[in-house]
N, C-alpha and C positions, 0 to 999 in steps of 0.2 A: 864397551858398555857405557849409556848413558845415566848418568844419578838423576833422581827425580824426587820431590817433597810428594807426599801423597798426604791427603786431612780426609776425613772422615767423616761425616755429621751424625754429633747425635748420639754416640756414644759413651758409656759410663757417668750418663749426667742423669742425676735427682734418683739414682740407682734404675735406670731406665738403658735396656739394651745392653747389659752388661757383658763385655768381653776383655777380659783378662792380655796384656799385652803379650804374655808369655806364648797364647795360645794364637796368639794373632801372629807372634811373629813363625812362629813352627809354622803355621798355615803357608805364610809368604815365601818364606823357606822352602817349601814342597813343592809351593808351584816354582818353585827356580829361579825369584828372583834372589838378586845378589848382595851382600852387603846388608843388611834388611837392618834399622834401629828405627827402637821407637821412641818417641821423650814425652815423658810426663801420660796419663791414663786415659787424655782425651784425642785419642785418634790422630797422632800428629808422627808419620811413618816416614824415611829414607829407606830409598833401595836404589839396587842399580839394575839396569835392562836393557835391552836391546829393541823392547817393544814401543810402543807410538805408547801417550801420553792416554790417546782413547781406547787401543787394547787394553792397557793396565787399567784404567778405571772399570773398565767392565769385566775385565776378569776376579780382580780385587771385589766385584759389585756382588756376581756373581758366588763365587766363593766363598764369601760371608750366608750370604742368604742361604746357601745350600749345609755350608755347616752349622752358622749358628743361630740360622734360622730371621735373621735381620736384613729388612731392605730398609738399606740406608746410601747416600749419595756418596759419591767417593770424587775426589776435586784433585787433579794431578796439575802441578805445575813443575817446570823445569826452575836448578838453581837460578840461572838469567832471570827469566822471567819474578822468583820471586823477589830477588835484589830491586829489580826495577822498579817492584810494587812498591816497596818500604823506600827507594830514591825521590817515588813520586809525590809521596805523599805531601798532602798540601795545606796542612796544617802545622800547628807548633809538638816538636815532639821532645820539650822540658818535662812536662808532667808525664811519665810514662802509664801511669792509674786509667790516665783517661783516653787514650791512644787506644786504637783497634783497626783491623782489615778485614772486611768483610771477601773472602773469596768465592766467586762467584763459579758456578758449570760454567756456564755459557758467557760469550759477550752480550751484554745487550746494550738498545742503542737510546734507551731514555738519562739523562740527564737531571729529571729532577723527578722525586714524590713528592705524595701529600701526605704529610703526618704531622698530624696536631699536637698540641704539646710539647715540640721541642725543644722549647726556652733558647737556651744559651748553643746546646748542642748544635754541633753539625756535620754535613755529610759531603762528599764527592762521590757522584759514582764516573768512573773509568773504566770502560770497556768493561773486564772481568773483575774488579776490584769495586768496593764503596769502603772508601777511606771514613773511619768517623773519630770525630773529638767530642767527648762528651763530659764534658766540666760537673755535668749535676750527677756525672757515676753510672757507672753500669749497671748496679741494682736500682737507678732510677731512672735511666734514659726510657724513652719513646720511641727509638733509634735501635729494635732488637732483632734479630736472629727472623725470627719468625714474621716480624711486620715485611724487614728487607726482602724475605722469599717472597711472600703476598703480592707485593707493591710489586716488582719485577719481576712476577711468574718463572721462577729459574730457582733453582738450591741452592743456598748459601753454607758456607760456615764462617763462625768468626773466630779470630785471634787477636790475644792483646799484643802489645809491643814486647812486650819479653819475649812471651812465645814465638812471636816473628821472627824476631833478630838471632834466638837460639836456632832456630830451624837451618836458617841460613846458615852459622855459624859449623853447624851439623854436617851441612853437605858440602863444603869444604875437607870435611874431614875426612871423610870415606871416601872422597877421592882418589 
């Protein structure tokens, strides 16, 4: 069985789409996958499977909608793949406040937006990643969740550097 990060978007934030971890993981449970933890309330899952990265997403997509009635994007990356993201990044990562990973569905092949206002902040996008630094804060950036979807027509979620680095941290462990 291979272990796998699974994120969520969009969940248990501003009490919008609420689902309980407990009930999420019994769901994952059921369907058979293996090892199943969750950290922290916003959608941030390890499992293990045997399935492709795209069956889990859509079965996971699926299953939410049908039980708790929520269509929301499900973002599967393997441990490699997530190490690599947090290796790549191409900014300074002293401040952890201001550190974040934008994970993306899909690849896409643009290299820059246009968003106004972004002072000091900044971005990479990389294939299925846009790395951002953002010094003036995440309750002030320009730099968000919803612009990143817009701009690159594809689902996002984002995580800060903590959340990152425990993720990973994670999937070492249930191995």
């Amino acid at each position: 069985m291979k272990t796998y990060i699974v994120l969520l978007r969009g969940i248990n934030v501003s009490g919008k789409n609420k689902l309980p971890m407990k009930d999420l993981r019994e769901m994952l449970e059921n369907m058979k996958f293996k090892k199943v933890l969750t950290y922290i309330q916003s959608g941030n899952i390890l499992l293990q499977s045997n399935s492709s990265k795209s069956e889990i997403a859509q079965s996971i997509h699926e299953s939410i909608n049908t039980k708790f009635g929520y269509s929301i994007p499900v973002i599967v990356r393997t441990p490699e793949e997530w190490k690599k993201a947090i290796d790549n990044y191409p900014f300074s990562l002293e401040n952890e406040k201001i550190v974040a990973f934008s994970f993306l569905e899909n690849r896409v092949d643009l290299k820059e937006i246009e968003v106004k206002g972004i002072n000091d902040d900044q971005y990479k996008i990389v294939n299925d990643v846009v790395y951002l630094y953002c010094p003036s804060g995440f309750g002030k950036t320009k730099l968000t969740n919803n612009i990143i979807e817009k701009k690159l027509e594809v689902a996002a979620t984002t995580r800060n550097l903590r959340t990152t680095l425990k993720m990973l941290e994670l999937s070492k462990a249930i191995n």
